[in-house]
DODONU-784399 format. One record per residue (C-alpha): residue in three letters; x, y, z. Coordinates in pm, whole numbers, padded with zeros to 5 digits, always signed. Example, Ala and Ser with C-alpha at 12.3 -4.5 7.8 and 13.67 -1.06 7.14 Angstrom:
ala+01230-00450+00780/ser+01367-00106+00714/
***
This chain:
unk+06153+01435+18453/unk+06400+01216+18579/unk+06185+01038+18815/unk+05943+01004+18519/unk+06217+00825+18334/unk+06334+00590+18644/unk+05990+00496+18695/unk+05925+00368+18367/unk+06251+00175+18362/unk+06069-00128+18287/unk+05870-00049+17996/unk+06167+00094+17825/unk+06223-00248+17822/unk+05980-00379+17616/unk+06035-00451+17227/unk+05949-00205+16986/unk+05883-00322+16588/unk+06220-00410+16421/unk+06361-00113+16296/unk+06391-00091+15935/unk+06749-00027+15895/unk+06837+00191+15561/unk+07048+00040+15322/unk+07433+00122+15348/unk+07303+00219+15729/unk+07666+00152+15949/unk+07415+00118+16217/unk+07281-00166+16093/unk+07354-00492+16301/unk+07598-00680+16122/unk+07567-00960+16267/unk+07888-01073+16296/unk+08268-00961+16416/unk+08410-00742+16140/unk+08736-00639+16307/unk+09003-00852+16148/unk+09035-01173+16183/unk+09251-01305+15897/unk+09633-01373+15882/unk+09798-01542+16147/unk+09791-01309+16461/unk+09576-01458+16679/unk+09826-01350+16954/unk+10024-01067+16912/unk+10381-01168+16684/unk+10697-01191+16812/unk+11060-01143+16675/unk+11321-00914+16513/unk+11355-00687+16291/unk+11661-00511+16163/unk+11567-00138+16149/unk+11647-00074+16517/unk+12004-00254+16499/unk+12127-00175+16162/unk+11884+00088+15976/unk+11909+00028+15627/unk+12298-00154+15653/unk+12153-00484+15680/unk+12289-00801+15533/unk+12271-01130+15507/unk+12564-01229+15750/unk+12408-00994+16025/unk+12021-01161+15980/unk+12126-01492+16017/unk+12350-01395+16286/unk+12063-01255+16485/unk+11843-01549+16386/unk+12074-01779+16513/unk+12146-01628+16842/unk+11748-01622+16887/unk+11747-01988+16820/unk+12059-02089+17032/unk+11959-01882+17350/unk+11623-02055+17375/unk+11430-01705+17260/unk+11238-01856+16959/unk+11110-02128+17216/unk+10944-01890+17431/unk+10780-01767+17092/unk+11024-01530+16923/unk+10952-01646+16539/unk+10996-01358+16283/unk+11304-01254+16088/unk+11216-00902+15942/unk+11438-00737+15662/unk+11340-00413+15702/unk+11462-00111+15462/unk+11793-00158+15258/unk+11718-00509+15083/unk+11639-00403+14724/unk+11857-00326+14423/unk+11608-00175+14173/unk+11283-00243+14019/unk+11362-00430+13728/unk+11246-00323+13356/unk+10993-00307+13155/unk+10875-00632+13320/unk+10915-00446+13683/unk+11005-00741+13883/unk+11195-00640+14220/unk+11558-00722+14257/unk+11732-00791+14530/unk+12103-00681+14645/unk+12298-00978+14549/unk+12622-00801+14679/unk+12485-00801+15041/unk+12241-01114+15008/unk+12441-01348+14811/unk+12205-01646+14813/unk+11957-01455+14609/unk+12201-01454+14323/unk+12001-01716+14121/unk+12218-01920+13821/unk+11998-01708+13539/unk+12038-01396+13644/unk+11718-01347+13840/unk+11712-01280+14190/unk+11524-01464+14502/unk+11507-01477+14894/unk+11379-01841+14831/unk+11684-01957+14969/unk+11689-01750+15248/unk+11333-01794+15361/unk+11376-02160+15356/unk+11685-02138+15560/unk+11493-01922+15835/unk+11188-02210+15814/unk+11452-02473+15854/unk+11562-02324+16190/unk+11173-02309+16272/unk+11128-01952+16238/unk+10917-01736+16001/unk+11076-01395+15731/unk+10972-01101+15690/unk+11033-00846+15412/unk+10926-00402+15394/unk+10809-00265+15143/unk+10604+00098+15116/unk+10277+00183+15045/unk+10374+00445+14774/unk+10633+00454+14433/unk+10909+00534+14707/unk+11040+00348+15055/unk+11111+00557+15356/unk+11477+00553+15319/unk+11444+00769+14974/unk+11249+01011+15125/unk+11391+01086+15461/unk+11701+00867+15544/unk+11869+00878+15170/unk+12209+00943+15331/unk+12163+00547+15465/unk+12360+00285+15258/unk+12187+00080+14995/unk+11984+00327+14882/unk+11788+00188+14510/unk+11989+00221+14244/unk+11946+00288+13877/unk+11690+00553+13664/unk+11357+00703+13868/unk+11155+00409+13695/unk+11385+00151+13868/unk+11406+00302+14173/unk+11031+00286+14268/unk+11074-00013+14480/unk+10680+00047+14684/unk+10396-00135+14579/unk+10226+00170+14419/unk+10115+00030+14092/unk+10274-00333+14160/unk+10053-00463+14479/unk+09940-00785+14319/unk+10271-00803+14111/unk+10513-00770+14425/unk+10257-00954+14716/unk+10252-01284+14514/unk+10599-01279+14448/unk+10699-01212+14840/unk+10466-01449+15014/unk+10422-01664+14670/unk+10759-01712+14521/unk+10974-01623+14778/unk+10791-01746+15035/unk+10814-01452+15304/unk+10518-01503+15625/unk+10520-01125+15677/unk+10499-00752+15546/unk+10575-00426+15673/unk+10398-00153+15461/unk+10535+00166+15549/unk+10375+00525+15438/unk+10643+00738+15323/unk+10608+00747+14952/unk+10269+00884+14961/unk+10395+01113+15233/unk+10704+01339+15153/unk+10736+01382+14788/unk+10530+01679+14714/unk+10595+01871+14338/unk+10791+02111+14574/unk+11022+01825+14702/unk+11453+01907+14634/unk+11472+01562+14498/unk+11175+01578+14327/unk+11235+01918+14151/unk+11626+01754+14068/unk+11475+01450+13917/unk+11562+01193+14118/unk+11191+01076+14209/unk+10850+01174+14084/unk+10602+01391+14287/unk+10355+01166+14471/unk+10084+01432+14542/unk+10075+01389+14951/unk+09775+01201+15052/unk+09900+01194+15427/unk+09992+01468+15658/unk+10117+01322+16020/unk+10044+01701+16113/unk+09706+01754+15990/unk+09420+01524+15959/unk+09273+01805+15761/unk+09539+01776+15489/unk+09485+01379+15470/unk+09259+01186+15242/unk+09215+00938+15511/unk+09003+00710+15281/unk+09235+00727+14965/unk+09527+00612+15234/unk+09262+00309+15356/unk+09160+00224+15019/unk+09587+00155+14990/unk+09591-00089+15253/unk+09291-00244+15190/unk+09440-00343+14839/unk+09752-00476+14999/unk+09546-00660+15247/unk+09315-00815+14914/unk+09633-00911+14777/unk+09769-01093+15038/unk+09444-01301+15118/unk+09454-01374+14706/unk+09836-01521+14765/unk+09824-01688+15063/unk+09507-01927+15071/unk+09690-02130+15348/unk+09581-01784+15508/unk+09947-01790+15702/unk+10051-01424+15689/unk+10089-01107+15897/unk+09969-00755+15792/unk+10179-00499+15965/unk+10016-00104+15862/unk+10318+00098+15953/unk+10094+00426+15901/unk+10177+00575+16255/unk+09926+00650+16348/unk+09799+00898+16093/unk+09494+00928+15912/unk+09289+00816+16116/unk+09392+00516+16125/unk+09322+00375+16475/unk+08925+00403+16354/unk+09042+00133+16064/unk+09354-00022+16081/unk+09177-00281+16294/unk+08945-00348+16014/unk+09202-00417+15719/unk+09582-00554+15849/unk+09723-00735+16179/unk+09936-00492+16364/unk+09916-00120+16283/unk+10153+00122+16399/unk+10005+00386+16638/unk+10299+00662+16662/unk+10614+00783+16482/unk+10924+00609+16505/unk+11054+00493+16850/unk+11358+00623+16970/unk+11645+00437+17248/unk+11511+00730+17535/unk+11275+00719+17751/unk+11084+01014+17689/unk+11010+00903+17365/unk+10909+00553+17482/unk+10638+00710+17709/unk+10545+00890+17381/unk+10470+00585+17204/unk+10328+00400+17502/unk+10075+00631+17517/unk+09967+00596+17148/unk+09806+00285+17252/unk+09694+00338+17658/unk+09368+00472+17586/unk+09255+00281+17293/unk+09229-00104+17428/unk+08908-00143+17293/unk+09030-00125+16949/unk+09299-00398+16957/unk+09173-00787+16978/unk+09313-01152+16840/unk+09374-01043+16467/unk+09474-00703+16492/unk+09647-00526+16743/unk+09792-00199+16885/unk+10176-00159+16779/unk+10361+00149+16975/unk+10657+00017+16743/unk+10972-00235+16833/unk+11151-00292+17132/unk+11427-00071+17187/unk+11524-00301+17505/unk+11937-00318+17469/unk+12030+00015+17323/unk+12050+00400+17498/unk+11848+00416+17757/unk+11718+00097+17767/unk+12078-00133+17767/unk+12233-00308+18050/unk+12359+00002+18186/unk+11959+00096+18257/unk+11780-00235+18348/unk+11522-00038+18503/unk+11429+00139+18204/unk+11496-00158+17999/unk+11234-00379+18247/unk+10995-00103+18251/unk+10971-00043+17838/unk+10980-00468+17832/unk+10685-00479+18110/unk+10442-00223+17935/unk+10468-00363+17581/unk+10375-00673+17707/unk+10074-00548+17938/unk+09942-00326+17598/unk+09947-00656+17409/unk+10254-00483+17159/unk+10408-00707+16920/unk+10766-00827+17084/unk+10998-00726+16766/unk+11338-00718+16919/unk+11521-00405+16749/unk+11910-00464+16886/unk+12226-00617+16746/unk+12204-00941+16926/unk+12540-01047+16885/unk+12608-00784+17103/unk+12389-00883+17369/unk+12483-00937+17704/unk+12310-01196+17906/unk+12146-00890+18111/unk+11978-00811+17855/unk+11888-01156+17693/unk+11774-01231+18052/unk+11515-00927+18038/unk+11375-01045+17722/unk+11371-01350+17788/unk+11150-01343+18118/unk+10886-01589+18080/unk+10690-01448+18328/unk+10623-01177+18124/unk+10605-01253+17802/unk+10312-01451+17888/unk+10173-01159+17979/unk+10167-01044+17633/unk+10112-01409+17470/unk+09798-01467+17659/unk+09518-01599+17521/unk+09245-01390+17587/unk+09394-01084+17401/unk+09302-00849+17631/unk+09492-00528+17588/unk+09549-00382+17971/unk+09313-00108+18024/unk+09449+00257+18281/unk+09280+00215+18563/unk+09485+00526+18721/unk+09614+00774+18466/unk+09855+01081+18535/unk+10146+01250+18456/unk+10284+01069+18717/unk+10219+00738+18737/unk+09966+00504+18539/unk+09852+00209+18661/unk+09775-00070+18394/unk+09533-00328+18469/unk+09461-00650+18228/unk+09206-00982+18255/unk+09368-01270+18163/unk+09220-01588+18060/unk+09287-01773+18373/unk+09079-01516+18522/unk+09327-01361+18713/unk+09488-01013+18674/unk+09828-00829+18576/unk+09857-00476+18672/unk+10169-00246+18650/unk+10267+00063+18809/unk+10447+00253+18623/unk+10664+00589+18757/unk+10721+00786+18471/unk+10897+01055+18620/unk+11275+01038+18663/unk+11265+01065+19053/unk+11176+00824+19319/unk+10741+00798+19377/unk+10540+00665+19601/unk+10183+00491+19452/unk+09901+00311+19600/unk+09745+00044+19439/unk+09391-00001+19584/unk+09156-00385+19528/unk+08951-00091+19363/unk+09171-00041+19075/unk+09126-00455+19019/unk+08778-00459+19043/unk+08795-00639+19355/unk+08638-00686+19677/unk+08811-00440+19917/unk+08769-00631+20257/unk+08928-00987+20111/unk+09292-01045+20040/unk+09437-00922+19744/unk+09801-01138+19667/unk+10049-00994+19435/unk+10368-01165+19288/unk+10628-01002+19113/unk+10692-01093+18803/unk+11064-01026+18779/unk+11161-01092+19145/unk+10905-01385+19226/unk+10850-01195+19573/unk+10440-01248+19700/unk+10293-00996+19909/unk+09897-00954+20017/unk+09672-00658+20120/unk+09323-00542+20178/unk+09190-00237+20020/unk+09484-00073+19954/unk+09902-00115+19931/unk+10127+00165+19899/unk+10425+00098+19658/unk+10747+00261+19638/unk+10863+00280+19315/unk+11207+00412+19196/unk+11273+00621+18932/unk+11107+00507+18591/unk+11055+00172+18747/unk+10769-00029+18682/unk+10614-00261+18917/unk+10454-00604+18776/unk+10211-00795+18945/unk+10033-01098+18867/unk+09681-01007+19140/unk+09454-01292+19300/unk+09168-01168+19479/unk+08796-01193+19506/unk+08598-01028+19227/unk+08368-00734+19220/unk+08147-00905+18977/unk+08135-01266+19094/unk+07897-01385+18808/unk+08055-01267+18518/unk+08271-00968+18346/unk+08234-00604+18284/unk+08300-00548+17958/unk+08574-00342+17999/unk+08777-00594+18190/unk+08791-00789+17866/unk+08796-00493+17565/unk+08980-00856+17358/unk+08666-00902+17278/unk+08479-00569+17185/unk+08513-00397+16855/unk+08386-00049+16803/unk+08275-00115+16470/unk+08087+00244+16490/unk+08232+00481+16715/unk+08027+00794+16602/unk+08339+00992+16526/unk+08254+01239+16239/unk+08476+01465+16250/unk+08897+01284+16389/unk+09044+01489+16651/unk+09403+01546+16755/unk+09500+01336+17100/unk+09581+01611+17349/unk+09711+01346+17652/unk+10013+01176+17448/unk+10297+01287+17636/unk+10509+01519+17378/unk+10865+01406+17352/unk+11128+01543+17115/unk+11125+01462+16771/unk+11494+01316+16764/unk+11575+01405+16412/unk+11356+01727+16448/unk+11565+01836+16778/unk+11421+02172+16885/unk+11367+02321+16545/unk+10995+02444+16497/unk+10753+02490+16768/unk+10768+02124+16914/unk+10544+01848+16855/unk+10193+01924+16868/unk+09895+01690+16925/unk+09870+01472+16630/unk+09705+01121+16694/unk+09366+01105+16602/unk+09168+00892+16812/unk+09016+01170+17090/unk+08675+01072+17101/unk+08666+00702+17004/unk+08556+00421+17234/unk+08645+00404+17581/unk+08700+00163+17840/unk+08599+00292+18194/unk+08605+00647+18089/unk+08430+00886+17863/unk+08564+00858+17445/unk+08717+01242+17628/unk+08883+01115+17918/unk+08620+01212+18178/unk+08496+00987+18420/unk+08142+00770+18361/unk+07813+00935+18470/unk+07429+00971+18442/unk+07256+01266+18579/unk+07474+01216+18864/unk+07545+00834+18878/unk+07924+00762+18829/unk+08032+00421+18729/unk+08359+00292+18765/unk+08347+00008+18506/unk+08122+00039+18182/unk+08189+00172+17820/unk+08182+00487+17751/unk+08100+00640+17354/unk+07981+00855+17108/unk+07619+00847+17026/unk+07549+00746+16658/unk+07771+00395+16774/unk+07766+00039+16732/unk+07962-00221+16907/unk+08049-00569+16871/unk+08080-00789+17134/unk+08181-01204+17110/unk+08002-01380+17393/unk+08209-01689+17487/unk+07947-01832+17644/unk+07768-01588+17872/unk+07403-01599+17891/unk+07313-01254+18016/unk+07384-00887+17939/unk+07340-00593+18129/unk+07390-00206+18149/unk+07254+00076+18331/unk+07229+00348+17997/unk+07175+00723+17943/unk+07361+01034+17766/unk+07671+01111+18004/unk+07691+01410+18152/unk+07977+01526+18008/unk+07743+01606+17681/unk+07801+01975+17557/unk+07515+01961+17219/unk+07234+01781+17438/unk+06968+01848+17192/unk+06895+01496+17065/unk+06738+01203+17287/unk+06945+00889+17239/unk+06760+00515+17174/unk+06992+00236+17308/unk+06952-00102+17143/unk+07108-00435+17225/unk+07069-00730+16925/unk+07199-01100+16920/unk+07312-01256+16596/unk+07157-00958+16407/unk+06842-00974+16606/unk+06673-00703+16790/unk+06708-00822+17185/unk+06587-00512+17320/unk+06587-00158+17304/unk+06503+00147+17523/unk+06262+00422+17444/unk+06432+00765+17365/unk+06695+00886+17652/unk+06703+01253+17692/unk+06983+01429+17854/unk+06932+01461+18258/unk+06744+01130+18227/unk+06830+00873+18510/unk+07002+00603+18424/unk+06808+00273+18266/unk+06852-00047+18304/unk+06863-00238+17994/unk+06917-00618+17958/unk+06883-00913+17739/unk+06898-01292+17727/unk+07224-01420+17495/unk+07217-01698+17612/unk+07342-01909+17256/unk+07407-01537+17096/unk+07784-01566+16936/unk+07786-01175+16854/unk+07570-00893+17079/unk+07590-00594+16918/unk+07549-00242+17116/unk+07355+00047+16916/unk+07356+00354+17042/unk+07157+00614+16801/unk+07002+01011+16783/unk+06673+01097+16535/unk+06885+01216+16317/unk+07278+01223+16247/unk+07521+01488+16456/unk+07848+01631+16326/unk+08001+01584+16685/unk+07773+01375+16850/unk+07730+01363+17265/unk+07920+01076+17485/unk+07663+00781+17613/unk+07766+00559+17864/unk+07715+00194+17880/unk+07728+00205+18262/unk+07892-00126+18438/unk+07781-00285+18117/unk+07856-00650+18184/unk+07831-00984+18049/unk+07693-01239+18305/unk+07665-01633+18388/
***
């Protein structure tokens, strides 16, 4: 059978009639890129925000202190720009007319001569300096702080009506008067309100809030109603498009992670949280690090990844720990995170303004192709992070996440380059330049990270795999049914749980989804017993996006991976151009060799990737798109 199959490769080939798609079919070719692209985030933002620093004890003295320093030190020049007010800014929802007020007694510019409040003043003093504001806000009737922090100063004052400061019920009301009237650039929508007030709620039940029926669980996908919680954002998003028709805003979905949201955040905001709340240790930085690791195929220009801010200068991470503090720097910029800087700057020493401040690598995280770095060696261990950027060149890190002294090696392999040519490497926090061939073994102390710009002589000379630049791939499809829990998220404590329960147990959906040089399940590529180091892997029932910038050819060698458990269903693999069928294999059974499938894009601004069974699967089998490429 397989022989059969490789022998008639080349009529697979060969067009078949257009299939007649079914209306409403997410199959369909769209035609076009449908990941976000609105707001302004075509690289990922950079700033502070006051949550990290000050909780909900912010004021106006301590913002402009912070925005001053980043103006002074020269950190808004290397593209620092926002000034978030996180939680702890309002007074009390105003009413009948429900306008939001702000707290005049810590913000005193807002005090306006007729009694009304507004940030106007503020806002223009941040644009003034040449940055950009922020504001927070929450997705439900309540903010974050009333449900779990409410022991934190400036808590909302007044009766329950007055102290529903979230957008629940006031989206278009609030949105135009943030971005419209008071002229904020960003929002932070966090989730708590439709999280933690069940009927059964203490201050629920003593009638301090209403119940807000939970339509998110962090713990349970199960108990979510994943697409009341997208329908939430998606109004937000509507709203924001409506008041800004300069289209200068950012989107950030502080969800974390939860309901499913890494198959859709993409598709409606910016930046979108991918984990709880980060925490100044470094077990709980690996936790949030690896919220995002194996998911760079679903961050690009528009909307990206965020494992949360920078807790570089406090706990574990100050100048007391300037390995840890390089290390959590280094990684957020190879995953493409948004640099929020979450630390009292006036307390900064230059140690630490030096480490965030390294232009070396923040151009890692500014550059313009958007590629989020993709593992190219994955352990408990060590992980090894390698990115494409748009010079062409590479940036890899090597990260020990154990708290003892390791030894790696870091092969021309893991580069996708040619093993007997030199490889060069320069540090990008020492400046030192070393070369090998094949392979370099690295000493790395404990929870250091080493960063390496890489020069070296590609694999693929004519072209990229696709998986070398996952900037510009968007599983639109992914053929997830049914979310699953992400079992390789390493488990830290919860720090305001402590040890109480049975510890924290997989909860980030996303097992399953798109893949870069791996299985959607972690395994490694393969065809009836072809392994591929490079390609795409994904659930059948799929369709991907891909911008060509130019390319003229793509290829793949396709076929249902071997790591398929169901098995029953052939595949048909279909590449279009623009919307237009390209070409398209004939039905791929399991155990088939794998096919060669190509087409001419030559021209083509979107190639879309279609990977479908006779009829739809609950949990459908892995395909790989093996070494799937775009070529010169």
């Amino acid at each position: 059978m397989i022989k059969k199959w490789a022998s008639g490769a080349a009529a697979m080939l060969a067009l078949a009639a257009p299939m007649a798609w079914a209306q409403g079919d997410p199959l369909a070719p769209a035609g076009r890129w449908t990941a976000y692209s609105r707001g302004s985030a075509t690289l990922p933002p950079m700033g502070w925000n006051s949550w990290n620093a000050f909780t909900s004890d912010i004021d106006e003295e301590k913002l402009l202190a912070s925005a001053t320093i980043i103006v002074q030190s020269g950190l808004a020049a290397k593209g620092y720009r926002y000034i978030d007010i996180d939680d702890g800014w309002w007074l009390k929802r105003r009413q009948p007319d429900g306008r939001m007020m702000i707290r005049t007694t810590t913000f005193p510019s807002a005090a306006m001569p007729d009694g009304t409040t507004s940030f106007r003043p503020l806002t223009d003093r941040l644009h003034a300096m040449g940055l950009k504001a922020g504001i927070y806000s929450d997705i439900g009737r309540n903010s974050c702080g009333q449900v779990f922090t409410s022991t934190f100063p400036n808590q909302p004052e007044g009766t329950v009506a007055e102290r529903e400061v979230g957008l629940f019920g006031h989206v278009d009301q609030d949105i135009k008067l943030y971005f419209a009237d008071w002229g904020f650039d960003l929002i932070k929508v966090d989730g708590c309100g439709i999280r933690g007030l069940p009927a059964t709620d203490p201050k629920v039940m003593a009638g301090q809030y209403r119940a807000f029926k939970p339509l998110v669980d962090s713990d349970s996908l199960a108990r979510t109603d994943v697409a009341a919680v997208r329908r939430l954002y998606a109004e937000v998003g509507a709203a924001l498009e409506r008041h800004n028709p300069d289209n200068d805003y950012l989107f950030s979905i502080c969800i974390w992670g939860a309901a499913d949201s890494r198959s859709w955040s993409k598709d409606v905001g910016n930046i979108s949280r991918t984990s709880e709340d980060i925490s100044a240790n470094w077990s709980r930085m690996l936790h949030n690090l690896d919220s995002v690791l194996r998911r760079p195929l679903y961050a690009h220009p528009g909307s990206w990844n965020d494992p949360d801010m920078l807790f570089v200068g406090s706990g574990e991470f100050d100048e007391n720990h300037l390995v840890e503090a390089r290390s959590h720097f280094s990684l957020w910029a190879m995953v493409n995170a948004p640099l929020f800087i979450g630390y009292d700057l006036r307390k900064a020493p230059p140690a630490m303004l030096d480490v965030l401040g390294n232009a070396r690598v923040i151009a890692l995280n500014q550059d313009a192709a958007g590629n989020q770095a993709v593992l190219a060696y994955d352990s408990g261990d060590v992980s090894i992070l390698v990115k494409t950027l748009a010079n062409g060149r590479k940036a890899v890190a090597v990260l020990n996440r154990t708290s003892a002294p390791i030894e790696a090696v870091l092969t021309a392999a893991h580069l996708k380059m040619l093993a007997d040519a030199d490889v060069r490497l320069t540090d990008l926090w020492s400046g030192a330049s070393q070369s090998f061939r094949r392979e370099t073994r690295l000493k790395l102390g404990a929870r250091e990270t080493l960063l390496f710009a890489a020069e070296g002589t590609r694999k693929l000379v004519d072209g990229l795999y696709l998986s070398e630049q996952p900037g510009v791939v968007n599983p639109a499809v992914d053929g997830v049914v049914v979310p699953e829990a992400e079992p390789l998220i390493h488990r830290a404590i919860l720090p305001w749980m402590s040890t109480r329960g049975g510890g924290e147990r997989p909860r980030y959906g996303g097992w399953g989804g798109a893949a870069a040089d791996a299985t959607p399940y972690g395994a490694e590529l393969a065809i009836a017993g072809k392994r591929f180091d490079s390609g795409v892997g994904v659930l059948a029932n799929s369709r991907i996006e891909v911008r060509n910038n130019g390319y003229r050819r793509f290829s793949a060698m396709v076929g249902i991976d071997e790591s398929a458990r169901d098995r029953s269903q052939p595949v048909t693999f279909a590449i279009y151009g623009d919307g237009k069928l390209l070409a398209r294999s004939k039905p791929v059974r399991y155990g088939a060799a794998p096919v060669p499938l190509t087409a001419d894009v030559a021209g083509v601004k979107i190639v879309e990737l279609v990977a479908r069974t006779p009829t739809a699967m609950r949990f459908s089998d892995p395909v790989t798109w093996g070494e799937a490429a775009l070529l010169r």
